[in-house]
Legacy VTK file of the C-alpha trace (Angstrom):
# vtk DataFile Version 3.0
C-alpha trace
ASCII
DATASET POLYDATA
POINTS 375 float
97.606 -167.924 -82.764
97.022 -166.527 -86.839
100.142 -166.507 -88.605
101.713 -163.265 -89.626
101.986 -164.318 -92.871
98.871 -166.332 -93.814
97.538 -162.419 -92.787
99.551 -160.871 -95.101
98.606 -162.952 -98.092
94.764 -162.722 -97.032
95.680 -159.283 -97.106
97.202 -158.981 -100.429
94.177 -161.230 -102.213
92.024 -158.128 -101.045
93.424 -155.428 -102.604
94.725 -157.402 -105.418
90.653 -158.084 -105.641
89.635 -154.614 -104.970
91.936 -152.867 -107.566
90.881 -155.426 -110.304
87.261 -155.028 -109.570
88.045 -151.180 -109.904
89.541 -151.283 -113.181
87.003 -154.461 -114.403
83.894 -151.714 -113.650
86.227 -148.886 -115.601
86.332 -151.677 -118.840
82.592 -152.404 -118.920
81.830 -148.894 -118.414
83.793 -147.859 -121.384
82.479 -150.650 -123.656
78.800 -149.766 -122.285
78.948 -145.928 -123.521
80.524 -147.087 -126.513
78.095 -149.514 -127.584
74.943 -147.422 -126.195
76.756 -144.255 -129.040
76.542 -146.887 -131.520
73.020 -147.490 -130.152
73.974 -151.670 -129.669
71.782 -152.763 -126.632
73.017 -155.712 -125.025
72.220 -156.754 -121.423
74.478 -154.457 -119.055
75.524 -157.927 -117.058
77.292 -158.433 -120.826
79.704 -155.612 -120.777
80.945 -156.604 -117.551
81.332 -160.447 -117.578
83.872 -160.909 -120.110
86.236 -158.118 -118.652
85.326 -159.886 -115.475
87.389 -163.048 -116.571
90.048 -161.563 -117.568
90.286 -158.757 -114.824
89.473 -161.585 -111.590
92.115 -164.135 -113.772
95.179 -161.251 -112.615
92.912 -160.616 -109.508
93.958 -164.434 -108.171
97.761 -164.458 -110.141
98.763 -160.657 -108.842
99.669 -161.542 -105.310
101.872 -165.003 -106.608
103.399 -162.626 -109.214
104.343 -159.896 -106.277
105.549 -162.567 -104.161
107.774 -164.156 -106.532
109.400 -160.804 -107.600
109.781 -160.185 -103.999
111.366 -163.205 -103.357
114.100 -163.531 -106.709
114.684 -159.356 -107.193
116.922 -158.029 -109.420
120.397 -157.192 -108.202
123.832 -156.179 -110.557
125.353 -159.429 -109.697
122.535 -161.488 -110.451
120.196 -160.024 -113.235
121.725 -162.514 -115.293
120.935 -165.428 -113.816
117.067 -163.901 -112.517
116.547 -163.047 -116.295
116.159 -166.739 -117.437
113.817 -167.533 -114.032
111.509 -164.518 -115.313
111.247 -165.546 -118.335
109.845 -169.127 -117.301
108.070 -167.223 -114.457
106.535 -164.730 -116.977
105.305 -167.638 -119.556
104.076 -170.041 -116.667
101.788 -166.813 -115.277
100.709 -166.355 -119.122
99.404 -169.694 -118.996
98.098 -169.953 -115.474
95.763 -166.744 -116.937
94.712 -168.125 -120.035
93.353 -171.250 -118.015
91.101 -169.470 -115.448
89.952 -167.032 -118.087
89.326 -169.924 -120.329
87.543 -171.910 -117.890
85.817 -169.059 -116.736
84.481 -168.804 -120.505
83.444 -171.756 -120.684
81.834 -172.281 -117.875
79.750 -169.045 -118.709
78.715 -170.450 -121.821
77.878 -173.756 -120.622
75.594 -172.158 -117.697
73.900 -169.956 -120.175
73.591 -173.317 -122.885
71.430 -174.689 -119.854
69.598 -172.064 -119.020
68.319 -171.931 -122.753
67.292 -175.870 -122.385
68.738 -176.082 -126.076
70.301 -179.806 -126.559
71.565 -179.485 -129.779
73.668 -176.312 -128.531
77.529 -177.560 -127.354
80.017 -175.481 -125.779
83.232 -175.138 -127.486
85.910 -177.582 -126.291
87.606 -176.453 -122.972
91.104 -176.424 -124.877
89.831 -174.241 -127.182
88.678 -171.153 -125.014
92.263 -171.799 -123.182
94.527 -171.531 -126.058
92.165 -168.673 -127.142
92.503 -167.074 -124.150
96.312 -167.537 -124.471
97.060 -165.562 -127.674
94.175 -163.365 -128.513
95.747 -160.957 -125.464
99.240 -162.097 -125.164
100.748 -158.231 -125.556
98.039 -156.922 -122.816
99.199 -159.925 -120.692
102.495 -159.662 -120.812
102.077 -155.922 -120.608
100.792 -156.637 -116.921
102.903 -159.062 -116.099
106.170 -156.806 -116.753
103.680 -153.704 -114.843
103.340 -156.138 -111.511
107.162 -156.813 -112.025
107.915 -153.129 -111.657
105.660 -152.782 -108.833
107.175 -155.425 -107.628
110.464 -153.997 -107.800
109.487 -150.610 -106.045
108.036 -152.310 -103.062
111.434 -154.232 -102.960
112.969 -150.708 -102.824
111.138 -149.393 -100.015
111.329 -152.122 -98.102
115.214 -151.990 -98.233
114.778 -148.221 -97.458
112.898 -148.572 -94.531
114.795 -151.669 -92.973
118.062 -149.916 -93.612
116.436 -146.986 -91.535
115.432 -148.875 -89.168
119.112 -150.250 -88.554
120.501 -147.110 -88.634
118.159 -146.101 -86.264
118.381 -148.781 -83.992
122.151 -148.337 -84.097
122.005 -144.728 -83.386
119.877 -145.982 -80.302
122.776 -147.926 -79.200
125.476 -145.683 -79.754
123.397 -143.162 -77.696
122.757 -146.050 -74.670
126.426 -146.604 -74.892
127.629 -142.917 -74.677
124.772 -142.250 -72.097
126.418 -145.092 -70.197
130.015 -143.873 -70.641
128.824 -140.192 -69.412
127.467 -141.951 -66.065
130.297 -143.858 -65.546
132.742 -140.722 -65.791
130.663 -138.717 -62.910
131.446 -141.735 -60.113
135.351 -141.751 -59.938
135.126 -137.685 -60.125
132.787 -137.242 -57.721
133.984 -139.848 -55.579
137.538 -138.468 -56.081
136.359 -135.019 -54.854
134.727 -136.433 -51.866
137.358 -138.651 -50.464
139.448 -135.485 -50.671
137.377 -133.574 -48.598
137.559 -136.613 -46.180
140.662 -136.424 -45.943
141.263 -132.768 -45.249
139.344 -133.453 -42.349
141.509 -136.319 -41.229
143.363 -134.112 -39.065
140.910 -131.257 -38.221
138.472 -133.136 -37.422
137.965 -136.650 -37.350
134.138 -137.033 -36.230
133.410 -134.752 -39.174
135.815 -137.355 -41.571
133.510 -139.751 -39.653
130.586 -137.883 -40.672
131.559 -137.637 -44.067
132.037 -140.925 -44.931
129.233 -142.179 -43.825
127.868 -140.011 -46.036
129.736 -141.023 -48.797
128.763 -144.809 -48.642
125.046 -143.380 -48.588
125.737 -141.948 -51.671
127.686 -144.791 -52.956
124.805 -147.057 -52.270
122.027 -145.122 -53.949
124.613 -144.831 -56.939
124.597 -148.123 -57.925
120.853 -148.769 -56.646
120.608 -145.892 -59.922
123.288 -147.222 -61.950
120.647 -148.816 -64.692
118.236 -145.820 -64.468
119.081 -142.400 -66.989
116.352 -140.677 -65.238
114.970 -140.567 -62.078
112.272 -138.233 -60.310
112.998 -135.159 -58.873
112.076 -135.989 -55.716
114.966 -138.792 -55.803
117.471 -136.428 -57.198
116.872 -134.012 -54.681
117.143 -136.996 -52.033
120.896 -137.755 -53.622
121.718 -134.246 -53.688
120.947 -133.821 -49.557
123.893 -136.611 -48.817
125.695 -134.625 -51.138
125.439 -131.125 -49.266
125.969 -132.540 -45.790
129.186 -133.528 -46.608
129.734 -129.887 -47.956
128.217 -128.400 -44.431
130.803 -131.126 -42.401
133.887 -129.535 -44.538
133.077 -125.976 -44.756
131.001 -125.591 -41.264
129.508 -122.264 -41.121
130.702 -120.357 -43.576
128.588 -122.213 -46.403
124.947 -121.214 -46.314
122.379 -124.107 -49.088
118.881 -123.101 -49.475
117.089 -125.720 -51.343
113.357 -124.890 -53.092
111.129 -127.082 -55.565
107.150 -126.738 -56.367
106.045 -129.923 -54.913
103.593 -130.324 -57.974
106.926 -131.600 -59.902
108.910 -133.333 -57.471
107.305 -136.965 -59.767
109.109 -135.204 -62.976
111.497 -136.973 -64.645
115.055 -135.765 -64.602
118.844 -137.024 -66.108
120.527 -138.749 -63.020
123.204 -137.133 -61.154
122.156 -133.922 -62.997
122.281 -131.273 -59.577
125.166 -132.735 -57.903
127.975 -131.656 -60.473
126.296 -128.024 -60.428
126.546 -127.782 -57.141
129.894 -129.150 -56.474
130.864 -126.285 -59.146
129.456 -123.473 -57.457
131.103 -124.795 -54.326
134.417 -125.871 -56.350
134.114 -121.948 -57.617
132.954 -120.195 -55.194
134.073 -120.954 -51.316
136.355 -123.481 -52.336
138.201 -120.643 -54.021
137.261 -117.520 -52.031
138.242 -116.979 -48.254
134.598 -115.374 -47.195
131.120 -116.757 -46.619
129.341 -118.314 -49.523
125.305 -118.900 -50.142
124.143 -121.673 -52.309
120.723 -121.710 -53.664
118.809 -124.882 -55.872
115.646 -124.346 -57.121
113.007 -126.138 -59.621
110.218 -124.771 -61.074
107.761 -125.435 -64.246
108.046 -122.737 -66.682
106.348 -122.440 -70.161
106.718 -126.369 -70.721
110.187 -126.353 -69.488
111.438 -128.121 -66.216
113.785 -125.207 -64.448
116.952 -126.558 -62.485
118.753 -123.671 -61.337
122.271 -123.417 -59.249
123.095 -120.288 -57.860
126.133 -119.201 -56.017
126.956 -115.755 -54.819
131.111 -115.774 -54.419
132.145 -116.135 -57.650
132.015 -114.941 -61.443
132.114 -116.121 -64.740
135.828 -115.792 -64.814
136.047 -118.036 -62.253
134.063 -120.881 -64.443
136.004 -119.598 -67.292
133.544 -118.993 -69.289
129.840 -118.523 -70.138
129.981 -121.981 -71.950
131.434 -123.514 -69.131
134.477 -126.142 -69.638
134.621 -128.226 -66.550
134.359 -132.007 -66.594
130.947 -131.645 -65.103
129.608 -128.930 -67.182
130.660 -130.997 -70.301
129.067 -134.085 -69.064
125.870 -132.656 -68.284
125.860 -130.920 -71.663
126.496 -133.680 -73.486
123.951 -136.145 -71.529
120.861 -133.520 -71.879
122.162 -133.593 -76.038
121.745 -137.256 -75.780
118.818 -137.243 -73.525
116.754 -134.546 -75.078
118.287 -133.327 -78.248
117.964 -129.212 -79.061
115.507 -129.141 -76.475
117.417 -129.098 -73.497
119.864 -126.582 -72.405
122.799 -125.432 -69.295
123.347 -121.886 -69.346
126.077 -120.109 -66.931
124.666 -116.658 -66.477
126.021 -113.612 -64.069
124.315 -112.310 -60.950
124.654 -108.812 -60.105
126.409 -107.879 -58.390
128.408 -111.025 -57.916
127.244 -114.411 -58.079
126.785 -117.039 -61.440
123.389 -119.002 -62.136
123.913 -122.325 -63.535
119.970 -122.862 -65.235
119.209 -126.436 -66.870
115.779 -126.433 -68.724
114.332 -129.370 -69.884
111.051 -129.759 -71.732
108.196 -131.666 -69.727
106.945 -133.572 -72.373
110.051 -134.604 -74.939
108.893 -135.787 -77.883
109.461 -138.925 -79.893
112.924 -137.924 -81.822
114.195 -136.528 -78.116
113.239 -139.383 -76.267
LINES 1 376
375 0 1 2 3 4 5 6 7 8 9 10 11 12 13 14 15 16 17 18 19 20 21 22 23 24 25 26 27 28 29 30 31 32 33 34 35 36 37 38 39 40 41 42 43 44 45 46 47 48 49 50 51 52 53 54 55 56 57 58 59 60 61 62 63 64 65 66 67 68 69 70 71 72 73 74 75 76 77 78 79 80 81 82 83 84 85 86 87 88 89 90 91 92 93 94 95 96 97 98 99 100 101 102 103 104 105 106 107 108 109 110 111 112 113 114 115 116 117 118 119 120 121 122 123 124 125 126 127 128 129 130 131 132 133 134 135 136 137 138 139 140 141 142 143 144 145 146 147 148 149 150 151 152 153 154 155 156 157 158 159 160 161 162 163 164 165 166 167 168 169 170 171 172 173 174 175 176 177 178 179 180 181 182 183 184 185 186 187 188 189 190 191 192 193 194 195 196 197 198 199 200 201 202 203 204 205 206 207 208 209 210 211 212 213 214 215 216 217 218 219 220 221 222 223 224 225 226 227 228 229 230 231 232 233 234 235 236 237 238 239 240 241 242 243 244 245 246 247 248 249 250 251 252 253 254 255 256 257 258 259 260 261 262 263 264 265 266 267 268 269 270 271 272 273 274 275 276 277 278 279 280 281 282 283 284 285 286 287 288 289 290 291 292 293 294 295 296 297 298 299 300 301 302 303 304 305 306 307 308 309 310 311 312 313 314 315 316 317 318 319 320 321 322 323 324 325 326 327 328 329 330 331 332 333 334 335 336 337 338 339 340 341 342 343 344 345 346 347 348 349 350 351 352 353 354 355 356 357 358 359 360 361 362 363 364 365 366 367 368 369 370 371 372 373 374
């Protein structure tokens, strides 16, 4: 297995390579048109050779010099103390350049010396072309040195950008988990409260319906914490949950509650939030023939519509004054509004509307395909 970071030095000696090749070919091109206006003919391999030296000398120090900066950055507390390391950095660099472009010289001249066949022709002395090399372009070379330094320092800054957005955003991810969680949690005592009181009403009245209804109950209990780890589940499983739910609603209130349940069966693998129908029904219920002496209807339907998946409650024996409000305040209304937030974002919505000319529509629509930021 390649190592991550012999990769990213490879990959750093490539551009470093490719951006002083670029700028080497810019040099001999602007010494080329300058000699050819003076009309000085020289052999075009000439005007690029000697910037070559000094261009592939930086080409083979720039990724060092980025790494070091990278690794001793300057900070408030500590510019002090990194001043004195840059300056033996900066002057140990210097040198390092003056050697390869010096031996690069040299060995130029002493290839070219041979190719002539002259004997009596010597290079200059190796020490020489280095200490040339060393002060003839100190002020360019420390010039680029300070420019790789600042470079240096800006990919140090956007690196600390994006890692502290990356913790932010991977703490935002678990604050959302966590309230997600806490949302979940809040639905089982209150649903399980509300259930084991309509057990009990039935205590009495009658007991193989109590029976009934706690059967029920440990149905539902059992698929609970078979979902406890899931947010979402498919339709078709929510749907499943919801049917243990409304028999226990048919044992209590008998005849006098009428469900009709409808879904397009080209969306019963859709994703939806967990537990998301059974706290609208059990408030049209809670609203409607739990309040009201005559018959009630209760109708759940889901449908695709313009990219949104439709959820929709309806009941026909109550109003909006009987939820309150249009905004809705119950602990279920304000749990399901706050999961799809968490879930989905802006994208998902619960509205409470009127039916004329009595009756409320609870609608939940939530996009098919959330995107990233919803998700």
């Amino acid at each position: 297995m390649q190592d991550p970071s012999n990769n990213s030095r490879l990959r750093a000696f490539r551009i470093s390579f490719a951006c002083w090749s670029a700028f080497c070919l810019l040099v001999g091109m602007q010494i080329f048109i300058a000699d050819r206006a003076h009309n000085i003919f020289l052999p075009p391999f000439h005007y690029f050779i000697w910037p070559a030296l000094l261009c592939y000398s930086w080409a083979i120090l720039t990724p060092a010099v980025l790494d070091f900066a990278r690794h001793y950055p300057f900070t408030q507390t500590s510019w002090l103390r990194r001043l004195g390391r840059y300056l033996i950095a900066t002057f140990v660099f210097l040198f390092a350049e003056a050697v390869l472009q010096g031996t690069g010289g040299w060995l130029y001249i002493v290839l070219n010396i041979a190719g002539l066949h002259i004997e009596d022709l010597h290079p200059r002395p190796l020490h020489d072309l280095i200490i040339e090399a060393l002060f003839k372009d100190t002020a360019l070379n420390l010039a680029i040195c300070i420019v790789l330094y600042l470079l240096a320092a800006y990919f140090n800054a956007q690196r600390q950008i994006r890692s502290r957005q990356l913790h932010e955003a991977q703490l935002e991810a678990r604050v959302a988990s966590a309230e997600l969680e806490m949302l979940r949690i809040q639905l089982h005592p209150h649903f399980l409260f509300n259930t084991l009181q309509a057990a009990t009403l039935l205590v009495h009245e009658d007991p193989n319906a109590a029976e009934d209804v706690l059967l029920r109950l440990s149905d539902l209990l059992r698929v609970t914490l078979d979902e406890m780890s899931n947010q979402e589940v498919t339709l078709q499983r929510e749907l499943a949950f919801l049917d243990l739910y409304l028999g226990i609603q048919r044992q209590r209130f008998k005849d006098r509650l009428r469900v009709h349940v409808a879904a397009d069966s080209a969306i019963l693998n859709r994703k939806v939030p967990s537990l998301i129908l059974q706290p609208l029904v059990e408030n049209a219920v809670h609203h409607g023939i739990g309040r009201h002496k005559e018959d009630d209807s209760v109708e759940v339907s889901a449908h695709a519509v313009n990219g949104f998946l439709e959820l929709e409650v309806r009941n026909y024996a109550s109003t909006l004054n009987d939820n309150a409000s249009s905004n809705g305040h119950g602990v279920g209304l304000r749990n399901i509004r706050a999961r799809l937030e968490q879930l989905y974002g802006d994208a998902a919505t619960l509205e409470l509307r009127p039916i004329q000319p009595r009756g409320v529509s609870a609608l939940v629509k939530i996009p098919s395909d959330p995107g990233p930021a919803q998700k």
